[in-house]
VEXDREN-745187 format. One record per atom (N, C-alpha, C): residue in one letter; x, y, z. Coordinates in steps of 0.001 Angstrom, whole numbers, plus 500000, padded with zeros to 6 digits. Each point is the difference from the previous one (the first is absolute). Layout:
> r c1 c2 c3
> A X Y Z
...
//
This chain:
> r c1 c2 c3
> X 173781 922969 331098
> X 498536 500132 499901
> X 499314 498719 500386
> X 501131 498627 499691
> X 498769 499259 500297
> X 500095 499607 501384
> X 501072 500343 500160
> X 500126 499878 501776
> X 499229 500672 500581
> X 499292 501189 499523
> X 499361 500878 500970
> X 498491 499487 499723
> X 499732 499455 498618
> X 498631 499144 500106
> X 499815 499061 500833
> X 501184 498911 499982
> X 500016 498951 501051
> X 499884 500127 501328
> X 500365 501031 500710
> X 500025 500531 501188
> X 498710 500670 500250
> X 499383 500698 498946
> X 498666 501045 500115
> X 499143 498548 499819
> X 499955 499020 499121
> X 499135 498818 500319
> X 500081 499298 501241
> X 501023 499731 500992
> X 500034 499308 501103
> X 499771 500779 501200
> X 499669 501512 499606
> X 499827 500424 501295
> X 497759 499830 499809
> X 500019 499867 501540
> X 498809 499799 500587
> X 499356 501408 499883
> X 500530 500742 500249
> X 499221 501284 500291
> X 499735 500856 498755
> X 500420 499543 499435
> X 500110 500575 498267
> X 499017 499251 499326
> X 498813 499356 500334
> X 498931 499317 498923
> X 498748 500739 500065
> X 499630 500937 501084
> X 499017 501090 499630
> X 500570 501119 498798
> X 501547 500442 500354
> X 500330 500723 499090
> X 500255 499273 498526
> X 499913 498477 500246
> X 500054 499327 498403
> X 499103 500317 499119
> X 498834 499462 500811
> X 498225 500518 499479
> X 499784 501249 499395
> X 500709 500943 500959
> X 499759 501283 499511
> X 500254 499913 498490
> X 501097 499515 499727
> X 500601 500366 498759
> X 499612 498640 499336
> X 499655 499211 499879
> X 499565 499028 499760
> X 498492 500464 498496
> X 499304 500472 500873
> X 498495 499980 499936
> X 500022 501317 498906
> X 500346 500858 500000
> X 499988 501314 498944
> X 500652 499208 498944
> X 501080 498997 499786
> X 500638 499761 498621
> X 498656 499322 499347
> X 499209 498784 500841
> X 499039 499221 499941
> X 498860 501091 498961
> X 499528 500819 500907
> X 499201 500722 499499
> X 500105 500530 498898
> X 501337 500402 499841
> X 500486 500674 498307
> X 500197 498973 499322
> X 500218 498705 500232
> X 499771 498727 499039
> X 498747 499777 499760
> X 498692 500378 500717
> X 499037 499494 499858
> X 499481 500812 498843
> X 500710 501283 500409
> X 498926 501120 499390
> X 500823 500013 498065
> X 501088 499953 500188
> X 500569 499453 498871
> X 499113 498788 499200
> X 500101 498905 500777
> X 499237 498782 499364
> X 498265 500781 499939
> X 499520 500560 499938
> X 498655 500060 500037
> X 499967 501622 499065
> X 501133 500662 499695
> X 499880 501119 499137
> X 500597 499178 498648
> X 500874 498676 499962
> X 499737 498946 498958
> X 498890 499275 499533
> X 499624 499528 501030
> X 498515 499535 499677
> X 498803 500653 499394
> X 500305 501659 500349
> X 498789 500459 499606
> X 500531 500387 498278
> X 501170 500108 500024
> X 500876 500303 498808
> X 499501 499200 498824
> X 499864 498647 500351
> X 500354 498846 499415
> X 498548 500005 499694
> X 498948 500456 500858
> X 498383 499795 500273
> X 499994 500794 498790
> X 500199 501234 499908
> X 499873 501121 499653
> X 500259 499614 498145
> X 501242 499400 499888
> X 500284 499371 498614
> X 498678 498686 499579
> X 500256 499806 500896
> X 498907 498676 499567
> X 498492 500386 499917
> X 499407 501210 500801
> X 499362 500909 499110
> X 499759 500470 498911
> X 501289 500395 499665
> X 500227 500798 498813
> X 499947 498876 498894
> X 500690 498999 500085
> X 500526 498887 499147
> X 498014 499418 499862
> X 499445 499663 500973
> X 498804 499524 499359
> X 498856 500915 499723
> X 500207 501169 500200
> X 498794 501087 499115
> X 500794 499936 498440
> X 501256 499975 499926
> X 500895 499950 498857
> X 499192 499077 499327
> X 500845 498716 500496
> X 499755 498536 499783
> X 498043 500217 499460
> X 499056 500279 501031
> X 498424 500145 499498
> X 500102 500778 498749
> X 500416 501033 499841
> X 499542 501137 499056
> X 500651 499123 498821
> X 501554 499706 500105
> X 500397 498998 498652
> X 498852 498969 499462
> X 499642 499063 501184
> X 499341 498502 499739
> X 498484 500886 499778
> X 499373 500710 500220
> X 499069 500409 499452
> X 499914 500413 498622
> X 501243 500782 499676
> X 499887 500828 498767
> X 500438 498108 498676
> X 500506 499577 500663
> X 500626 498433 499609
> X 498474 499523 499862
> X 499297 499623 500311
> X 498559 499585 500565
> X 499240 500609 498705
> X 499938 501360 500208
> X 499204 500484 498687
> X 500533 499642 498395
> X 501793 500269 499710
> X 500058 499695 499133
> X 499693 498251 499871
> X 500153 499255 500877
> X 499573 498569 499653
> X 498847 499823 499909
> X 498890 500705 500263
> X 498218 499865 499533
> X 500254 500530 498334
> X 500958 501575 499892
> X 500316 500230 498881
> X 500019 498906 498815
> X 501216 499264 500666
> X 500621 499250 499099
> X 498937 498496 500112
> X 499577 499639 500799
> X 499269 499024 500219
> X 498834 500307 498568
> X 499377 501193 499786
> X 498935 500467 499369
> X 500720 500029 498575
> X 500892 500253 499853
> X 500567 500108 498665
> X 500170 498447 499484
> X 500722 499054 501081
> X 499923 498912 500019
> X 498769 499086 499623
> X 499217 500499 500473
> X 498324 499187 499357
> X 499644 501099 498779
> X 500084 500753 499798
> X 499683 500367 498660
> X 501375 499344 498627
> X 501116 500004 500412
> X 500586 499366 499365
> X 500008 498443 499584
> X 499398 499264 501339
> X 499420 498698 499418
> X 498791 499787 499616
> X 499017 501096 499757
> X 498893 500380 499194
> X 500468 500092 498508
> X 501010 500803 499785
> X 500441 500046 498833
> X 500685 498902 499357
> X 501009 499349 500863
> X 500501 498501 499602
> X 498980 499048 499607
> X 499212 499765 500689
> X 498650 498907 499726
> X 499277 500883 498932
> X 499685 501013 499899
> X 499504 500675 498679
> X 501036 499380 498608
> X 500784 500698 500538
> X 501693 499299 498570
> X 499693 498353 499843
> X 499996 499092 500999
> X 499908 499190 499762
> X 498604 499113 499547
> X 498980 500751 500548
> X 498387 499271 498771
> X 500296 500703 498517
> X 500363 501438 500327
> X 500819 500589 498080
> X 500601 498680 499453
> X 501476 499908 500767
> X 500930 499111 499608
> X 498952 498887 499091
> X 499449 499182 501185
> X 499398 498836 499580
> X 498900 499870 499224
> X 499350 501269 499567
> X 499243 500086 498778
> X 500760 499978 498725
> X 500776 500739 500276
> X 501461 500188 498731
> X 500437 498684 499658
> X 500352 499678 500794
> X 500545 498381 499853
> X 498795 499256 499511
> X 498777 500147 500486
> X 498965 498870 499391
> X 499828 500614 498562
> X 499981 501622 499927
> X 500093 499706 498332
> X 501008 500070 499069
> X 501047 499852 500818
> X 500812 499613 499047
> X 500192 498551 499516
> X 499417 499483 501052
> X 499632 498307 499508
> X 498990 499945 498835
> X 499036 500902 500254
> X 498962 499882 498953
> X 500793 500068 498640
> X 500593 501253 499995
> X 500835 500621 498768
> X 501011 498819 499654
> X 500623 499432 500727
> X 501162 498700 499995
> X 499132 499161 498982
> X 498966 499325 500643
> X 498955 499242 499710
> X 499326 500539 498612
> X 500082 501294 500333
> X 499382 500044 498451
> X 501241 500454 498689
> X 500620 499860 500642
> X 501130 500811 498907
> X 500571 498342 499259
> X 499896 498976 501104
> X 500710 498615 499463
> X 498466 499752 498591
> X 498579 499486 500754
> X 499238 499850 499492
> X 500410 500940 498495
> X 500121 501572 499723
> X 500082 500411 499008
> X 500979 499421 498843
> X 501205 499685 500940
> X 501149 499412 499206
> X 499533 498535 499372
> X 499254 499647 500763
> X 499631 498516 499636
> X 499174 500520 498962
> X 498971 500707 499796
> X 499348 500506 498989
> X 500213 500254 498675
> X 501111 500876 500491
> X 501153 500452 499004
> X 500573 498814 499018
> X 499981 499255 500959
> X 501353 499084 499300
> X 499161 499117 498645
> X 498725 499763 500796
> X 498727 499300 499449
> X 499445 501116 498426
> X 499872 500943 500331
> X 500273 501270 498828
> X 500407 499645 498814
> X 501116 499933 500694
> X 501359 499974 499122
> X 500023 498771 499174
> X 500212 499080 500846
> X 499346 498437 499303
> X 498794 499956 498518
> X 499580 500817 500882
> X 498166 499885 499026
> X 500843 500623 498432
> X 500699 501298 500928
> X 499700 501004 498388
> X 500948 499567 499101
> X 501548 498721 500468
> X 500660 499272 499323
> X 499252 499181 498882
> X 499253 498840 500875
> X 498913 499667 498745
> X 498970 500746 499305
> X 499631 501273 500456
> X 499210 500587 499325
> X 500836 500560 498289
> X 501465 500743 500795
> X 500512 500149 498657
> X 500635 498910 499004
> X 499946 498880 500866
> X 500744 499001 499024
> X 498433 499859 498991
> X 499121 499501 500733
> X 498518 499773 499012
> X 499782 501318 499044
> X 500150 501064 500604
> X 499987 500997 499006
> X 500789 499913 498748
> X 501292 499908 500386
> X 500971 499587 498532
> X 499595 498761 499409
> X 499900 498981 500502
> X 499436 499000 499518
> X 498710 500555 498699
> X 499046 500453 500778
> X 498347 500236 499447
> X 500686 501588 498758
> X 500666 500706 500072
> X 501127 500539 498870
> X 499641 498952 499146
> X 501190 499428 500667
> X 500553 499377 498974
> X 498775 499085 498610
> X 498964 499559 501088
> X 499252 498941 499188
> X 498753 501157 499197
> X 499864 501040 500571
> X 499165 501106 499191
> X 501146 500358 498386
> X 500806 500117 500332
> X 500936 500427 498785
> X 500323 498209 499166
> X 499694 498817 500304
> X 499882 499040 499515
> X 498975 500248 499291
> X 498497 500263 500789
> X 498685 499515 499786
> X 499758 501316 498555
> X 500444 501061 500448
> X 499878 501301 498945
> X 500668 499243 498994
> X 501473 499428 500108
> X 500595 499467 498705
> X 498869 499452 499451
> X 499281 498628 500236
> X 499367 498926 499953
> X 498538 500645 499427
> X 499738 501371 500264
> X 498494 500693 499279
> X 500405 500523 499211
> X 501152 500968 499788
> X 500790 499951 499098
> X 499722 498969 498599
> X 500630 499370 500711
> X 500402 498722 498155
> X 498427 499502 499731
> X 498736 499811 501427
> X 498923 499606 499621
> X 498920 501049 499475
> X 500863 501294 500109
> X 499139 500825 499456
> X 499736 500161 498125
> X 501555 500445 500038
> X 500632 498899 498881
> X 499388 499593 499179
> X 499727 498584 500305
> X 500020 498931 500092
> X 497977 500205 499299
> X 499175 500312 500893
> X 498686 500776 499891
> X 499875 500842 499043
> X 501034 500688 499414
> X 499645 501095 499388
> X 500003 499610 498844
> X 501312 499432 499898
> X 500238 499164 498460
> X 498886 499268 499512
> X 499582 498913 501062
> X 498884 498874 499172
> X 498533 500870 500292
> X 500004 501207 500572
> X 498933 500472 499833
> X 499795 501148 498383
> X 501230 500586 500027
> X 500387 500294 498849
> X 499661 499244 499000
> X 500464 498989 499811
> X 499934 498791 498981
> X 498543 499830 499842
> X 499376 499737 501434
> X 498059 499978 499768
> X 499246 500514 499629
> X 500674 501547 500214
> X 499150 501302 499231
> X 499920 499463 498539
> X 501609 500098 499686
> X 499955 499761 498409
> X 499221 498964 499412
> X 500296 499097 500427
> X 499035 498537 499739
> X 498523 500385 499993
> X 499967 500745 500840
> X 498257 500444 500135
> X 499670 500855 499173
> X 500671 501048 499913
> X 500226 500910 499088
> X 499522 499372 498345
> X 501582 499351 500446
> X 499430 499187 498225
> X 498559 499191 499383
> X 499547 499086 501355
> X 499317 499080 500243
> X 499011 500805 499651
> X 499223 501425 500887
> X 499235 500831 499913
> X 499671 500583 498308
> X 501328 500232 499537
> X 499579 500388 498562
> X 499742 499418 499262
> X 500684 498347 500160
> X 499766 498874 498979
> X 498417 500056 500678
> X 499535 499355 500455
> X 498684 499761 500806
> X 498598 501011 499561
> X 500796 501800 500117
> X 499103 500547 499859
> X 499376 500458 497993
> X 501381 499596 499684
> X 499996 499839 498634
> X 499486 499458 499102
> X 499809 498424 500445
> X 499140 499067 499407
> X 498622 500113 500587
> X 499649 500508 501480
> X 498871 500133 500420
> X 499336 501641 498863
> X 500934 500437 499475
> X 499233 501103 499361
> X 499488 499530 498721
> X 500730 499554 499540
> X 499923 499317 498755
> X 498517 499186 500133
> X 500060 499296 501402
> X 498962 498788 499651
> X 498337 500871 500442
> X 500547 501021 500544
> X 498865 500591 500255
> X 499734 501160 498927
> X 500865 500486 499585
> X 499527 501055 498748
> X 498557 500288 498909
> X 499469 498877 499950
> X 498831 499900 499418
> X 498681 500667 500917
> X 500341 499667 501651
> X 498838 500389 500774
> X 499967 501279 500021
> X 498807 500845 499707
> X 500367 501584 500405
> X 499456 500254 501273
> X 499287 498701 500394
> X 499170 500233 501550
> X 501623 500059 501275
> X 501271 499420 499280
> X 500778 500471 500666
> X 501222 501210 499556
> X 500505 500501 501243
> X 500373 501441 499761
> X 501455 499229 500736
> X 500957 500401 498697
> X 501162 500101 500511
> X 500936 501301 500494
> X 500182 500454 501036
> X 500878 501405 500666
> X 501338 499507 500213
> X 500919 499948 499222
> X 501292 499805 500551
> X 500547 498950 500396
> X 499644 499577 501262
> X 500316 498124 500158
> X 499022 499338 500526
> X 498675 500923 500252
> X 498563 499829 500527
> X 499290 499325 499041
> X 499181 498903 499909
> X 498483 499988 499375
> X 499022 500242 501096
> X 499110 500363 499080
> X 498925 501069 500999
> X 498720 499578 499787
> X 499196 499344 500785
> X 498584 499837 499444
> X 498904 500808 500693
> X 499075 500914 499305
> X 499379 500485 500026
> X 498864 499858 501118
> X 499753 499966 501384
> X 499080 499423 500622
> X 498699 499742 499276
> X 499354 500950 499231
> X 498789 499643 499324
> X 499878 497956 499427
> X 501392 500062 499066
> X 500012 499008 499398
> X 499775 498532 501107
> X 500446 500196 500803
> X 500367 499153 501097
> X 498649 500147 501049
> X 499588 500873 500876
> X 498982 499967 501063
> X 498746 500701 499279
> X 499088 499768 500546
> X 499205 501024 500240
> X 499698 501230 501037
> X 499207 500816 499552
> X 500413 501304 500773
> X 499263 499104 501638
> X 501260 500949 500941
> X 500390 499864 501399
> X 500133 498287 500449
> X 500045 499555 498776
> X 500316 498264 500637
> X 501448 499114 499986
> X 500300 499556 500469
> X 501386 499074 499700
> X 500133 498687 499466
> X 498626 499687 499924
> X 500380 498757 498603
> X 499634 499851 499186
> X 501082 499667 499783
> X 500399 499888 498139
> X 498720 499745 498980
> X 499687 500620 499379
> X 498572 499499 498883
> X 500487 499124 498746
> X 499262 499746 499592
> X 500568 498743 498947
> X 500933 500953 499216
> X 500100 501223 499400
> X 500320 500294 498912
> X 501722 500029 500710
> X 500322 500620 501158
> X 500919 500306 500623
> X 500599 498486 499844
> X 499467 499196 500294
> X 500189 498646 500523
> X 500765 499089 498300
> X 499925 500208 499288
> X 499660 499581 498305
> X 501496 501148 499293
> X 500560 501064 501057
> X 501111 501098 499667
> X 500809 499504 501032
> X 500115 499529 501158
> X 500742 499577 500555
> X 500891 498434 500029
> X 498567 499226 499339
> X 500583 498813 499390
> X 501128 500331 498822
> X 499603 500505 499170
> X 500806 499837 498952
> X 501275 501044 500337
> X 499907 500841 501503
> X 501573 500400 500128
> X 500985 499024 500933
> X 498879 499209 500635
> X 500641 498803 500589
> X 500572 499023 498925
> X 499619 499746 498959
> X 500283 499076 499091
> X 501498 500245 499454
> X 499812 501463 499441
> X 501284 501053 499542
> X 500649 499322 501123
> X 499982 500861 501070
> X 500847 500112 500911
> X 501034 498509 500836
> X 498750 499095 499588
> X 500650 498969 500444
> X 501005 499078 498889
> X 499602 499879 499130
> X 501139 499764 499228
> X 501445 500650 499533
> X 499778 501438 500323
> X 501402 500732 500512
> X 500647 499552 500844
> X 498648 499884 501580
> X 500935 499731 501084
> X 501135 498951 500157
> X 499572 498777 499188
> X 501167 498598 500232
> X 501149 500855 499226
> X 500157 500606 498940
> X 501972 500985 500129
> X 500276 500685 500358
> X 499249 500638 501340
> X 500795 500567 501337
> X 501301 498917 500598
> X 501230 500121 500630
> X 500881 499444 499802
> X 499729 499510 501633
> X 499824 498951 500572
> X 499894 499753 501279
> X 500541 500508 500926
> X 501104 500945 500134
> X 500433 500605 500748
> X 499944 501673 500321
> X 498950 500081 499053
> X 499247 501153 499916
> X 499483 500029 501285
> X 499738 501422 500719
> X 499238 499926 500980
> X 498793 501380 499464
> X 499006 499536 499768
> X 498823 500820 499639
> X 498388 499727 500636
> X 499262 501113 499495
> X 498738 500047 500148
> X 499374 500476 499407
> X 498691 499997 499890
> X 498876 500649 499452
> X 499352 500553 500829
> X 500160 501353 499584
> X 499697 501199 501031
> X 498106 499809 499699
> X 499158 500121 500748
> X 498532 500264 499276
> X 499783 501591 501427
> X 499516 500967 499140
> X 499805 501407 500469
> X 498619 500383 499603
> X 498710 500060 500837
> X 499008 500750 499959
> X 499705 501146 500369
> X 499339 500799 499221
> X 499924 501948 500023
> X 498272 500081 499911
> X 500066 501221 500582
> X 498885 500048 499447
> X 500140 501785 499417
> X 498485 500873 499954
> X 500050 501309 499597
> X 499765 500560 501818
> X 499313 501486 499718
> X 500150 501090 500730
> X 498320 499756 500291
> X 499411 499168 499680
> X 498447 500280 500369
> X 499986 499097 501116
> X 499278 500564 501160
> X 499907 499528 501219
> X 498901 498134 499675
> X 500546 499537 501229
> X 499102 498288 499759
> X 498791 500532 500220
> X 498606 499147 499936
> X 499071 500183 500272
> X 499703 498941 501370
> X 499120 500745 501216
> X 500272 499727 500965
> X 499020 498970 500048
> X 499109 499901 499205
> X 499093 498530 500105
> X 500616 498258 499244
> X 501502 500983 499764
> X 500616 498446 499437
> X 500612 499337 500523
> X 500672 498888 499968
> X 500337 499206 500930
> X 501258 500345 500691
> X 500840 500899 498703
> X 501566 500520 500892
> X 500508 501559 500196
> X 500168 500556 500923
> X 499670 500834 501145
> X 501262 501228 499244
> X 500776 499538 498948
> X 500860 501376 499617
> X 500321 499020 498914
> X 500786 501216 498819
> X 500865 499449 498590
> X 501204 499280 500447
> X 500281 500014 500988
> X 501491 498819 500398
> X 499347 499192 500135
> X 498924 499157 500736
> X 499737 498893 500119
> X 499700 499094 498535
> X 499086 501176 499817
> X 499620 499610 498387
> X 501233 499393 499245
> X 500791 501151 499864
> X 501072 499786 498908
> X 500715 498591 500560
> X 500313 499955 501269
> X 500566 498667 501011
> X 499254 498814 499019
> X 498636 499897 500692
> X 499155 498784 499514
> X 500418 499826 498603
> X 499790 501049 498947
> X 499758 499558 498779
> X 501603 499438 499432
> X 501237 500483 500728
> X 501266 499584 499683
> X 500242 498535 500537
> X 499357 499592 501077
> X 500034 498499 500512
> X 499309 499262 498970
> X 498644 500602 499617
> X 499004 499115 498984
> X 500703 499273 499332
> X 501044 501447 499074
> X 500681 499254 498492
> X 500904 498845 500564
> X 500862 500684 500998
> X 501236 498598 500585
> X 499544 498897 500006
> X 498452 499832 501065
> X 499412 498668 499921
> X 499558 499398 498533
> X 499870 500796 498750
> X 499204 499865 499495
> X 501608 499066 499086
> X 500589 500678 499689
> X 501667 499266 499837
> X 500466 498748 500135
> X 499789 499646 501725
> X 500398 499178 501048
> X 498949 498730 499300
> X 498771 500330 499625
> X 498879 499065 499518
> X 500488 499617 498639
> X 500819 500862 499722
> X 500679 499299 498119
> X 501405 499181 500278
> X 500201 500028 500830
> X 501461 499390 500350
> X 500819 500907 500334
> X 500028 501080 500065
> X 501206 500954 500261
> X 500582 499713 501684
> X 501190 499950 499979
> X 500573 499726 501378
> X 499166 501233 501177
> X 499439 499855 500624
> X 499869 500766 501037
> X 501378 500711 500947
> X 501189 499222 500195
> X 500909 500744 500275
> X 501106 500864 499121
> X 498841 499829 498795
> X 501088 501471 499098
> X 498630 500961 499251
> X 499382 500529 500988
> X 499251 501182 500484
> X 499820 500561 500973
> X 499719 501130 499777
> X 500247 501570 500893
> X 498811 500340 499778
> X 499616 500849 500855
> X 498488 500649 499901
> X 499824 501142 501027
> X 499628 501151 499385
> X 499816 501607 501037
> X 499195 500559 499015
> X 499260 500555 501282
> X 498804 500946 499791
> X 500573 501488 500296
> X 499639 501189 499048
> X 500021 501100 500137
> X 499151 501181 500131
> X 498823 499193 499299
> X 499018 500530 500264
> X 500106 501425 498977
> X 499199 501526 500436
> X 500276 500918 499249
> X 501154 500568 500294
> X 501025 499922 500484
> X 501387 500599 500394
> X 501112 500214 498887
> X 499713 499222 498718
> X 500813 499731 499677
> X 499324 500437 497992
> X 499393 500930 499949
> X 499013 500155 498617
> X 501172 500620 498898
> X 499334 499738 498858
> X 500857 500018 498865
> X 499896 501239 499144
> X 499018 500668 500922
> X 499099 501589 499663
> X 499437 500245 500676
> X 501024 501086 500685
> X 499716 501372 500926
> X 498688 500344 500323
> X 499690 500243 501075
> X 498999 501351 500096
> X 498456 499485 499816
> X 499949 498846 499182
> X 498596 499909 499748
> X 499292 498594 499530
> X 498955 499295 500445
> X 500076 498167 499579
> X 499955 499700 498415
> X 500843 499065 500017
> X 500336 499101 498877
> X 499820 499240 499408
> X 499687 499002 499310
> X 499771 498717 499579
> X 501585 499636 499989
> X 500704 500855 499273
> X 501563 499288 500384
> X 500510 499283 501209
> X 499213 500901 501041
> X 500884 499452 501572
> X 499069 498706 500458
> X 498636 499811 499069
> X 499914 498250 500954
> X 499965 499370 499099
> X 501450 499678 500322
> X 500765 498782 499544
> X 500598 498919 500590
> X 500584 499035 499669
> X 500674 498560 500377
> X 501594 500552 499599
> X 500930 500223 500207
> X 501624 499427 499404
> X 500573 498498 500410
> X 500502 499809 499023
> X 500811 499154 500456
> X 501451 500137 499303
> X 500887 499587 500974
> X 501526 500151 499328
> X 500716 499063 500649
> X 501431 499610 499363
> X 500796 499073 500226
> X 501125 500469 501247
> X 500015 499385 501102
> X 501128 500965 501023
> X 500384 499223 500545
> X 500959 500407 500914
> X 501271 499490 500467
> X 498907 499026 501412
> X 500857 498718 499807
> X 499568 498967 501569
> X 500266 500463 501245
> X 499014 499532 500821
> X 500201 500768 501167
> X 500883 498619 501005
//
């Protein structure tokens, strides 16, 4: 065979008939290469409407996802001004929770000394109660003791004052009272003393004062002086405006009148009662304007 190529190539007259056959293989190579090409065209067609329709549908979900993407860092930056409010109050709360403890602790402190002073102030109330206690005691006894002394003092006192007065009938003895009669003593609606009053009071000052030096100095007494009057209204053209004043004035009169004989001024008493206080009910008296006087306890 290849001898007969070699020979069919060196002959001369055989290169139109080469062509012949030459040129048809050519052509079926061409048409081959160009039914590839369109093959290949044809894929690469296909491959980029593919390729488009993918990268498009790719395209939308990435606006998709792009959009989800900014709403999700909408929400992150939302979380995070949350976050960072959270966090600022939990500083507050930090801040205030230490401050409380510090408070606390300060509390606590306080109400340590509060209860120690409390037991303490116990303690010195249940001292101080002891201590009123024994001074009550203590009060009751020597007041006890004073009554009696007075007591006694009062009867010795009022005893010999009866005695020394017994002769007067211008005085009225009631019980531990002498009583003088306002008549004897004022004149009607006046408060001082008229001679006759004046001449009955001396001689109970006289009595009275020579008793007084054996009262025992540790006596604590007084001489009560008590003015009354009756139930008949004052008269309004006189100088004092109701029976208390009256009875007032005329109970100071005698005190001063006392005080002018020597009688101590700080061992007398003096109250007005005016008609409040009558010795018979219901209707005026000569009994109720009166003077008392009685022996009573020091103020």
């Amino acid at each position: 065979m290849l001898r007969h190529r070699f020979s069919y190539r060196h002959k001369p007259e055989d290169h139109n008939s080469l062509s012949n056959h030459v040129w048809p293989g050519f052509v079926d190579a061409l048409s081959a290469l160009l039914t590839v090409i369109l093959f290949a065209f044809m894929i690469f067609v296909v491959s980029y409407v593919c390729t488009r329709s993918i990268m498009q549908g790719k395209d939308s979900s990435l606006v998709l996802l792009k959009t989800k993407l900014n709403a999700l860092e909408k929400k992150i930056n939302q979380s995070k001004k949350t976050l960072m409010n959270r966090n600022n109050q939990i500083s507050k709360w930090e801040m205030l929770y230490a401050e409380t403890q510090t408070r606390l602790v300060e509390i606590e402190s306080a109400w340590k000394t509060l209860h120690s002073q409390h037991v303490s102030a116990q303690q010195t109330i249940v001292d101080l109660n002891q201590k009123n206690k024994d001074i009550s005691d203590q009060l009751e006894a020597a007041l006890l003791k004073e009554i009696q002394a007075l007591s006694d003092a009062r009867s010795v006192f009022f005893g010999e004052l009866k005695k020394a007065l017994q002769d007067r009938k211008e005085i009225r003895i009631v019980g531990d009272r002498f009583i003088f009669s306002s008549e004897i003593l004022f004149d009607l609606g006046s408060a001082s003393i008229n001679p006759k009053g004046k001449r009955e009071l001396t001689a109970f000052c006289t009595a009275l004062s020579d008793i007084m030096q054996r009262i025992p100095k540790n006596v604590s007494w007084v001489l009560r002086i008590d003015g009354h009057t009756d139930l008949t209204p004052i008269s309004a053209k006189g100088r004092f405006k109701s029976n208390l004043e009256l009875s007032t004035a005329r109970a100071i009169s005698v005190a001063n009148f006392l005080i002018s004989t020597g009688f101590p001024s700080d061992r007398l008493a003096v109250a007005g009662f005016g008609e409040f206080r009558p010795l018979v009910l219901g209707k005026p008296s000569s009994k109720d304007r009166r003077i008392e006087l009685m022996f009573d306890q020091g103020y």
